[in-house]
N, C-alpha and C positions, 0 to 999 in steps of 0.2 A: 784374407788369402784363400781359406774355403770357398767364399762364395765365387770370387771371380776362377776357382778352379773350376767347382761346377758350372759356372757359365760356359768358360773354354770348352768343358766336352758335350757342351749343347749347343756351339756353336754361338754363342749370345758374347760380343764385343765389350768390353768395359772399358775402352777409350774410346773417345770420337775423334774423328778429324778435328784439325786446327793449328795456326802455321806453327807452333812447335812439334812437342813430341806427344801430344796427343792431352784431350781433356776428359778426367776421369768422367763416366757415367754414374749419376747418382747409383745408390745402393738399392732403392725407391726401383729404381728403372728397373734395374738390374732383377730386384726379385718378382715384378709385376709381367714383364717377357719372360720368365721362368715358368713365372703359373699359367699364363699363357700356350704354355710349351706343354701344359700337365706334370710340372717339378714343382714342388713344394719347397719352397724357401725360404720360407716367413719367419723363420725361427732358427737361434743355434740347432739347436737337436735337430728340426728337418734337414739345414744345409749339410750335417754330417751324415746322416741317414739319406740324403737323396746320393751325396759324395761318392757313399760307399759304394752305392747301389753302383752308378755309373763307372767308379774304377773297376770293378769287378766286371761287368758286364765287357767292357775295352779288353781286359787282360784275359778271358774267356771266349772272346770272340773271333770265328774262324774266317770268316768275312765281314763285310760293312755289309750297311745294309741295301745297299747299290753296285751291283760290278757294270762297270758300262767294257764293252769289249767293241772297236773301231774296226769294221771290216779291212783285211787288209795288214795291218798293221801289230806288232806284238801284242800280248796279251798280256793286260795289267799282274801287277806285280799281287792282286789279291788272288788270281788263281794261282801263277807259278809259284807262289810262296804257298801252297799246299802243302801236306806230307803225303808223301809217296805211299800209294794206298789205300788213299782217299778216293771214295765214287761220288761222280756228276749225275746226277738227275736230272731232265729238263724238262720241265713239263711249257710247252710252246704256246704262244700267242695264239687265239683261237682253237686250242683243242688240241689233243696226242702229246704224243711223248719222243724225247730225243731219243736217240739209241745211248746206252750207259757209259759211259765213259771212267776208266779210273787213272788216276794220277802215279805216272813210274817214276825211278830215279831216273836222274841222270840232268843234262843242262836244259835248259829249255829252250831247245831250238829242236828240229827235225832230225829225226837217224842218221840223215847223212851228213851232218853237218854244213848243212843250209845258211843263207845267211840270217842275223838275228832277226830278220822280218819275220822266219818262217814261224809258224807256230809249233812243238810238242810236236813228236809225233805220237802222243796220247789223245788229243784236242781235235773233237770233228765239231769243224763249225754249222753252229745253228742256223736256223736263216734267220736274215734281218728282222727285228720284232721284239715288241717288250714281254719277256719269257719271266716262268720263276725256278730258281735254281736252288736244289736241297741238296748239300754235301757230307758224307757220312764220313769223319776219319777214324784211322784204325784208336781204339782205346776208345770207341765211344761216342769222342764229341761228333756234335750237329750241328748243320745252318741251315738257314735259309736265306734266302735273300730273293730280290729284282734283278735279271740279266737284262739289259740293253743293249742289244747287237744291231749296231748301226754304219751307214755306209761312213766313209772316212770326211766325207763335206759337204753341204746343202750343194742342189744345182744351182751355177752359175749364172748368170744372164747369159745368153747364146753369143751376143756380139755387144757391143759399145752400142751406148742409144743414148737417146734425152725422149723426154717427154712431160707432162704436165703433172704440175701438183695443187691439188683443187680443194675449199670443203665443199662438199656437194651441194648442201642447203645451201649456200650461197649463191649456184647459180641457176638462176632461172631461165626458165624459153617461152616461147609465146603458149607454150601447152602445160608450165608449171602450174600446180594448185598451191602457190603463195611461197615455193620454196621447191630449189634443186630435186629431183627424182633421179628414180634408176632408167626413165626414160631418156632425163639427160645427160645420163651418163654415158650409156649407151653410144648417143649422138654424137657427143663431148668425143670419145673414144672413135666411132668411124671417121669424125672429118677431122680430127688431128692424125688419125694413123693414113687416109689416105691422103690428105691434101699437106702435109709437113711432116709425113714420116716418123711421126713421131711413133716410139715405142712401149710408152707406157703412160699411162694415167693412175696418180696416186693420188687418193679419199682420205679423209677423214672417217675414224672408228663409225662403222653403220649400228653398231651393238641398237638393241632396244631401250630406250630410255623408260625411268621412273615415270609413270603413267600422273605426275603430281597438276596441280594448280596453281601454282603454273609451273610447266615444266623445266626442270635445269636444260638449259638450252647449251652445257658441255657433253659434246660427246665421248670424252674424256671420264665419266660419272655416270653411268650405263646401269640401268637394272640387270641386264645380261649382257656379258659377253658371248657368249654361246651361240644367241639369237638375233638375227639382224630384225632394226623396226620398220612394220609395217607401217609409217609415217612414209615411210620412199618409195611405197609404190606409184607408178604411175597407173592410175585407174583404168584409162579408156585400154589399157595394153593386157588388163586382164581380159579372155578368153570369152569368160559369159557375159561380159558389157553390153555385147552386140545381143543378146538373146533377154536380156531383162524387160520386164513387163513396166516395171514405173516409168517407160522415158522421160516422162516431162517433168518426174520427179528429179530424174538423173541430170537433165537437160538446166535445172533451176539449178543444183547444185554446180555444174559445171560454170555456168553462167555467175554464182558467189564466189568462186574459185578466181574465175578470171579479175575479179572487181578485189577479191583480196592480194593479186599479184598488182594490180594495176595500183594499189596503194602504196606497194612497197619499191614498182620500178618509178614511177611521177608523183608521187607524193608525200615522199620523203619518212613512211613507215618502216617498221623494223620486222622482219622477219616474225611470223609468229606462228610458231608450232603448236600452239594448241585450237588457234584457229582452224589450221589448217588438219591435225587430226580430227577435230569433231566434221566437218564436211567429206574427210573422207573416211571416215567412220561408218554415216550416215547411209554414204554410195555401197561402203560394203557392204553392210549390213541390206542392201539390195538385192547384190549381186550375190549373196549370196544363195536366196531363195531362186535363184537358177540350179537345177539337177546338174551334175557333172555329167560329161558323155559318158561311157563306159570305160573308155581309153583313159580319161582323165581321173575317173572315179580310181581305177588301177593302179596311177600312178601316187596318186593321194595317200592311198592304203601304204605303198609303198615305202613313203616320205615315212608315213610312220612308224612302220616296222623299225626303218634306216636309224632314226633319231633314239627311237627308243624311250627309254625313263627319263633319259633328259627333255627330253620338249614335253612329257609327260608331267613332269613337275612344273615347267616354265610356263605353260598353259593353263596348270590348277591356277598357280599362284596371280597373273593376269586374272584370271577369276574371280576368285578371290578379292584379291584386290580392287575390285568392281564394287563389291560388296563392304569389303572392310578396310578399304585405306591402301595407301601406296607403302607403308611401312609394317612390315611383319613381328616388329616388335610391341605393338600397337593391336594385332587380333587378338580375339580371344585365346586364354592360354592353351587349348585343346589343337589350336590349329596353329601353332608356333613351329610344333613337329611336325614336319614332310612324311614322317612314316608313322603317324599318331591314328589311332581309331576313327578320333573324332576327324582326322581330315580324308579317311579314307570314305569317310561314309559324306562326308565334302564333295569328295570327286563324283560320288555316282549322282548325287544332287543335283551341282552345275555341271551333268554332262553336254551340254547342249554349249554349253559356254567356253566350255573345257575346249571342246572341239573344234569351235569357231576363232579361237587363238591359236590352236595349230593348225588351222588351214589358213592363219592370216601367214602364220610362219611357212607355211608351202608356197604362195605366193608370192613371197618375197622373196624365197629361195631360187625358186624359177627364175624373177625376173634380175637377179644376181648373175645367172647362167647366163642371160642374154644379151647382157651387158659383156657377161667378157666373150661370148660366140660374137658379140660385133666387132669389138676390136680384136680377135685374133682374124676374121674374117677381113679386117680393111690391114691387115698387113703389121700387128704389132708384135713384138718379139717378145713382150711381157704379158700385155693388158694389163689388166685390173691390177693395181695393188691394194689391197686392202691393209688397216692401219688395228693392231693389237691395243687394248689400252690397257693401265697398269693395272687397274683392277674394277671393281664394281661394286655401288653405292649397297652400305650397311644394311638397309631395307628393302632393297631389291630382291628381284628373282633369285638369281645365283647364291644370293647371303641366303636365303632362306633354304634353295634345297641342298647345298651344301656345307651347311651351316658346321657340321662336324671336322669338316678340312679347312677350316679359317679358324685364327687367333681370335679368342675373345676378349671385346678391352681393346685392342690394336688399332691402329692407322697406317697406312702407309706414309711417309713423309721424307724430307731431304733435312738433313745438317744445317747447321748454318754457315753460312759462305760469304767470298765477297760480294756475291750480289743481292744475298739476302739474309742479314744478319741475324734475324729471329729465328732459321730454316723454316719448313714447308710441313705442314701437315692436308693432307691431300685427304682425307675421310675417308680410305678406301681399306678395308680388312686385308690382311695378306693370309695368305697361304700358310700352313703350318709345313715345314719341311717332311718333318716326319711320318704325317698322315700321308701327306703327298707320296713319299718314299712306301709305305707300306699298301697303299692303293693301286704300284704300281704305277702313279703317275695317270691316273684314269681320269681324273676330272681337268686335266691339264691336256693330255692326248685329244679329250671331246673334245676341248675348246678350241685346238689346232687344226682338225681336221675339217670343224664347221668351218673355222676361219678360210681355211686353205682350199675347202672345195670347187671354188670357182675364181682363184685369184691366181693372177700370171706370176706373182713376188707377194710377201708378207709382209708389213713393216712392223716391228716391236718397238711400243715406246718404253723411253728407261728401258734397253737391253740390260743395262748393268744389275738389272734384278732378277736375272737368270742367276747371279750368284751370291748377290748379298741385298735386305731392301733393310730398309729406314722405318723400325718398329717405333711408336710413338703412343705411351699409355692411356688410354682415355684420360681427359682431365686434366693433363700435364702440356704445359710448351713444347712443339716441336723441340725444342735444344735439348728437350730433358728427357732424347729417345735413345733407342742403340742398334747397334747394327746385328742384323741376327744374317747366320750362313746359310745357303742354301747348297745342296750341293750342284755346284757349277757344271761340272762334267755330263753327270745324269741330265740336268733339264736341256743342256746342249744337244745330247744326246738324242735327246726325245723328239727334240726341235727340228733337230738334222732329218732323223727318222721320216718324220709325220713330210715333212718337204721334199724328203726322196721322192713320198710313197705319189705325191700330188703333183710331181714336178714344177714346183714351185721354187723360186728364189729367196732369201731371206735378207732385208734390212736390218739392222741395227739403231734406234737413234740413240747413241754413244756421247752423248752433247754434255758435256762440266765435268764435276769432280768422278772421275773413273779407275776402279781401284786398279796396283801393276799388276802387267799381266791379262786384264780382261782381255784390251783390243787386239792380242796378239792371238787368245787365245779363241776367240771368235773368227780373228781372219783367218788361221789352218780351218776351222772350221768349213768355213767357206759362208760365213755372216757376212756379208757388208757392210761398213759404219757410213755416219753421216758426217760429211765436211761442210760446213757453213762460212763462206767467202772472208766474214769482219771475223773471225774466230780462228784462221788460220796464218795463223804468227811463229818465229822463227823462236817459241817461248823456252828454249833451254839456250839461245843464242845471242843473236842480234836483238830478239824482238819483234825487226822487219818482218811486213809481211813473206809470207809463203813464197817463193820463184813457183812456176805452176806444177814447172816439173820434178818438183819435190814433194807434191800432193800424192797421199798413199793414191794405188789402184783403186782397192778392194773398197769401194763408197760410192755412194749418191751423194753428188757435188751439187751446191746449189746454192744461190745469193740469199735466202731468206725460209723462216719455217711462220705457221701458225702465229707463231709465241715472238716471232720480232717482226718489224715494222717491215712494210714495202719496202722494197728498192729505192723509188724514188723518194719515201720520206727519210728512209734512212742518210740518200746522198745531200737533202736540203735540211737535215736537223730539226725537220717535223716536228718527230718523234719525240724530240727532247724536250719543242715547247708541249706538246700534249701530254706529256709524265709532269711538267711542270704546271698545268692547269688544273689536275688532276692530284696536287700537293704529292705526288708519288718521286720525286727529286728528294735526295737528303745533303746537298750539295746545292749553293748561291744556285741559282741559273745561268749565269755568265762564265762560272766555273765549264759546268755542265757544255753549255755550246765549245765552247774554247776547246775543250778538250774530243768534242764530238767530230770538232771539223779540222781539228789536225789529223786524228783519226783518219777521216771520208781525206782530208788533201795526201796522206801518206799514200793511201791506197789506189785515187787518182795517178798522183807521179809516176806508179810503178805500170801505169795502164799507157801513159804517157810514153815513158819510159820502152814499151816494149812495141810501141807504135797502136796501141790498140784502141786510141780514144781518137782519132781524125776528125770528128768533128767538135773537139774544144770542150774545156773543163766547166765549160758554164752551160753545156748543153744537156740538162737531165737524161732528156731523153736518151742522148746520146752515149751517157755514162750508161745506162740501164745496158746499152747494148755491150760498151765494151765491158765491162762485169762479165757479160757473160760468152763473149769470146775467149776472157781470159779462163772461165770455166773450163772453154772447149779445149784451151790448150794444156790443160792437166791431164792425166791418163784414165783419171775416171770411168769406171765402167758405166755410170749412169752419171746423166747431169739435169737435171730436176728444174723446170722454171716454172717458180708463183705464178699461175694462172693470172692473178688482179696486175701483175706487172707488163701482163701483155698490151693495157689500155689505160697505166699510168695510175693505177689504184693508190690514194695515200692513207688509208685507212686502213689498223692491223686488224684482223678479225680477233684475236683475245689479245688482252692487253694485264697480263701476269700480275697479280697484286692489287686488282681491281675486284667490284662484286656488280653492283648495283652503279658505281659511279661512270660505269663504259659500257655500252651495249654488247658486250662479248658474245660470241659468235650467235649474232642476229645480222650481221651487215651483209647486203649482199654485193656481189662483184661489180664495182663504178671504175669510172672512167679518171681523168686527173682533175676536174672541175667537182667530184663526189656525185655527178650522175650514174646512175646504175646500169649498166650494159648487160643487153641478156644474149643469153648463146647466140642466137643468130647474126646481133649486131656486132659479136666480138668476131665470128668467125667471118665477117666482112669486113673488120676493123683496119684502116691501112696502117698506125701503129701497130698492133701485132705482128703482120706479114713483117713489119721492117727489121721487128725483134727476133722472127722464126726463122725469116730466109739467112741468117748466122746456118743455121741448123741444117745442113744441103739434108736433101731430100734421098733415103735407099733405094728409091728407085722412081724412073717418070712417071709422070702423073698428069694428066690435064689441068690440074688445081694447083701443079708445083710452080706455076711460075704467073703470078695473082697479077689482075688487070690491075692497070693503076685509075684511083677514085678522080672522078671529077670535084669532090665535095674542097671542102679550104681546108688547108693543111690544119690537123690537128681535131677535127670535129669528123665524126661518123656520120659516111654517107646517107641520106635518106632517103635513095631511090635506087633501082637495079644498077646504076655506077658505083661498082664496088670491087675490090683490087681481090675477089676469089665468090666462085660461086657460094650461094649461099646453102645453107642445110636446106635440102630440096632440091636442086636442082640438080636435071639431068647429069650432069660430069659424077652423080657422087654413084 
């Protein structure tokens, strides 16, 4: 009873989900996320010495150690339950000081008896921003705490849209070096925003990847999040290309580039990112013994100041890492510490190195901007979305410089469930709430405001770990983890905040077991969730599918993500036999189909049903489209189409529960025969147009109404007969 006490006021779960009333968490678990936390629990005597310490510290305390106060709206019940007497101190985001404030009797609403929205009239509001608040009550007592004064909800999308959901690397153009760029993103973004209107284009996490041999090829398992990888630049679009001395040098590389994409679109190769960084490694390291202009040299200086200690670390450590391995548990023990002697005298060493990682980070950051200046410039009401991941690999950048705000021992991971009865250990350190909370939320702020700098909306994956994540002790099975709290409000808070401050939108992917209360508490927000078409069932009812108009607003509506199958394999049970190739089935295979394609026939009927399939249940392609009519007729503020389903793709880019046995995200975007289509050829595709024109266009366009191909139905033209100009040509 102790220990699970002390749990309770650290926030640490000792049941887990499970269809009863909950399965105890080991005692093991329990006291190894304690030590975790900095609580000693290993022993009677600790757990009542840590006990004490914590009742006492509760029944003494004049705040938490977070007050989030919602512009607009009452003031939580930790300042109104003040004693009258009390002075506010505030010392503000960036510098100075509030003006004093002290706490009178009386109700907490305004002198005049206002309604209960108004605030005190003791209470001058701060401006928006993450502040720190000292309160002195009469007799003595003291606090301190974190204010976050934030606006009451993330910006909205402006209007209802659709637009494309892509992973970058997978698509190529005739100017990729072997894999997707922010070139073609770019491109990707003008001729969907001007020739289909479309509104948005959503990525796959750009984070920096582990620099390993070979590289995890998830962008989900990032050495930083903080810092996007210079693997996505598009070369020829950096500035001093045109001014470098080695041409023929550059000229060769260019010419291995083309022969390494030419393997991957006709020769049946798999995407390869470390091919492709050593060639464009080689080019930078060119280009950069070009002198910057003066202009540019300015703006460099600039980048730096901006970033600060964080790319200051992310930059050693790339260094570093050059020298000593992709894992920082692995260096010598003097450079383990970001703030050790030995690595300070590190940094003045590989100054040279240091610096050439943050100008690789300047570069990229640039051509981030450029990409979303094209699509706000062709007409998008979002651009860019950029995609958060849950967290970042053990040995990476970010584990390393902020090694003192991560759990040590930890993973992130998920429960077990019905779909995966061992649950999920995902390798990734969390967050310690507490550091987080006393940092003021600083290394969580950085990573939002890199994230948000150049993006039209945000996507967070596992939103649900804004408030609770899935601690798992090194060494132990997922199932033998526990849920530890975060606090909800505060990272909302911060969330909202940083989104305000960027005019930016916020996603949610809200996707499985979600504890009561989140989704509602995200949508006041003003978070958007994610609704996925086969996952939107009538599940407190009938069962039946979803009617459209019963689909919340507040989401990105959409037939398919990453993590499940095409459209089309999904509607032909692909999928099922490729899980069963794959020994990933724990069910006959007959079972499996049977049950798949009652499923896919339920969801036909209701398309039937509502006239939305005209051309017949045996026509893929054709389902492909009604699918996503039926999207359009839900109220959806966004409606999201798989990129790979615009030319009939039946291959999932990650296939969940796989390592080695699935090429996961190395495939690039093919056609329905598994040929590979690259930008050009898709944005001439007369399957696409047939999928896009659902999608009326916000305004005329020369490209909104696509010539029709000469070529045989179903195969891409290969000649200027083609149903929309192509990228390049005059109309764009």
């Amino acid at each position: 009873m102790s220990l699970s006490r002390l749990a309770a006021l650290h926030g640490v779960a000792t049941s887990a989900p499970s269809t009863g009333a909950g399965t105890p968490v080991p005692d093991a678990t329990v006291v190894a996320v304690l030590g975790a936390l900095g609580v000693d629990a290993t022993t009677p005597r600790a757990v009542r010495d840590a006990l004490a310490a914590a009742e006492s510290a509760a029944r003494s305390r004049l705040l938490p150690g977070t007050v989030v106060v919602w512009a607009g709206e009452p003031l939580p019940g930790a300042l109104t339950a003040l004693p009258p007497g009390t002075t506010l101190e505030i010392g503000l985001e960036g510098g100075g000081q509030a003006p004093p404030m002290r706490v009178a009797a009386g109700p907490a609403r305004g002198a005049t008896g206002a309604a209960e929205t108004a605030p005190p009239a003791w209470w001058t509001q701060p401006p928006l921003g993450v502040h720190r608040l000292a309160v002195r009550a009469p007799g003595g007592r003291s606090a301190d705490a974190v204010l976050v004064v934030a606006p009451p909800a993330a910006p909205r999308p402006p209007r209802r849209g659709h637009g494309f959901l892509v992973q970058l690397y997978s698509l190529l153009s005739a100017r990729s070096w072997g894999m997707g760029d922010l070139g073609d993103l770019a491109d990707l973004a003008a001729w969907s925003g001007r020739a289909l209107g479309a509104g948005f284009v959503q990525v796959n996490p750009l984070h920096a990847a582990v620099p390993d041999r070979p590289t995890d090829p998830s962008p989900y398992r990032p050495s930083s999040r903080r810092f996007p990888d210079p693997v996505h630049l598009r070369i020829e679009s950096v500035p001093e290309y045109g001014h470098a001395a080695d041409r023929s040098v550059l000229e060769d590389l260019r010419q291995s580039a083309a022969a390494l994409s030419d393997t991957v679109l006709n020769k049946g190769a798999l995407i390869d990112r470390d091919a492709v960084r050593d060639l464009k490694r080689q080019a930078l390291d060119i280009l950069r013994q070009v002198p910057l202009t003066p202009g540019r040299r300015a703006a460099y200086c600039d980048f730096l100041a901006e970033q600060g200690q964080a790319l200051e670390d992310h930059a050693l450590w790339c260094a570093l890492a050059e020298t000593h391995g992709p894992d920082w548990h692995r260096w010598p023990a003097g450079l383990r510490d970001p703030r050790s002697p030995q690595t300070a005298r590190a940094r003045g060493e590989l100054l040279d190195r240091v610096d050439f990682h943050s100008w690789l980070a300047w570069l990229t950051d640039g051509q981030l901007a450029d990409a979303q200046r094209a699509a706000l410039d062709a007409g998008m009401s979002l651009g860019i979305v950029h995609d958060l991941a849950v967290g970042a690999h053990p040995g990476g950048a970010d584990a390393w410089a902020q090694q003192d705000a991560l759990a040590p021992g930890m993973s992130v991971g998920a429960p077990p469930d019905a779909f995966n009865a061992r649950g999920q250990d995902w390798g990734l350190p969390p967050w310690r709430p507490d550091v987080l909370a006393a940092s003021g939320y600083a290394p969580y702020r950085g990573l939002l405001r890199g994230l948000l700098a150049h993006a039209g909306a945000l996507r967070i994956d596992h939103v649900m770990g804004l408030f609770r994540l899935w601690w798992v002790p090194e060494g132990s099975p997922p199932a033998e983890g526990a849920y530890v709290a975060y606090d909800g409000e505060a990272m909302l808070a911060v969330l909202v905040l940083e989104a305000h401050r960027a005019g930016a939108a916020v996603l949610g992917e809200d996707l499985g077991t979600v504890e009561p209360g989140v989704r509602e508490a995200l949508a006041r927000r003003g978070v958007l969730g994610t609704s996925v078409l086969w996952f939107e069932r009538d599940w407190t009812g009938t069962g039946r599918p979803l009617a459209p108009e019963e689909w919340r607003e507040d989401c990105l509506a959409t037939a398919t993500t990453h993590d499940l199958p095409p459209t089309a394999a999904r509607l032909t049970g692909e999928h099922v036999a490729l899980r069963h190739r794959l020994g990933l089935l724990t069910r006959p295979l007959a079972e499996e189909l049977t049950d798949d394609a009652a499923d896919t026939a339920e969801w036909l009927g209701q398309f039937v049903r509502l006239g939305l399939l005209p051309e017949g249940e045996n026509d893929v392609e054709g389902a492909v489209r009604a699918l996503h009519r039926y999207l359009l007729r839900t109220p959806a503020r966004m409606v999201g189409v798989w990129l790979p389903d615009t030319v009939g793709d039946r291959r999932p880019q990650n296939l969940p529960g796989t390592w080695d046995q699935y090429p996961n995200w190395r495939l690039p975007v093919s056609d329905a025969e598994g040929r590979p289509v690259t930008l050009e050829e898709l944005a001439a595709a007369p399957r696409a147009y047939r999928l896009m024109e659902l999608f009326a266009p916000r305004r005329d366009h020369p490209a909104s109404a696509p010539r029709r191909p000469t070529a045989a139905p179903g195969r891409l033209p290969d000649t200027p007969d083609r149903t929309g100009p192509a990228l390049g040509d005059p109309a764009w």
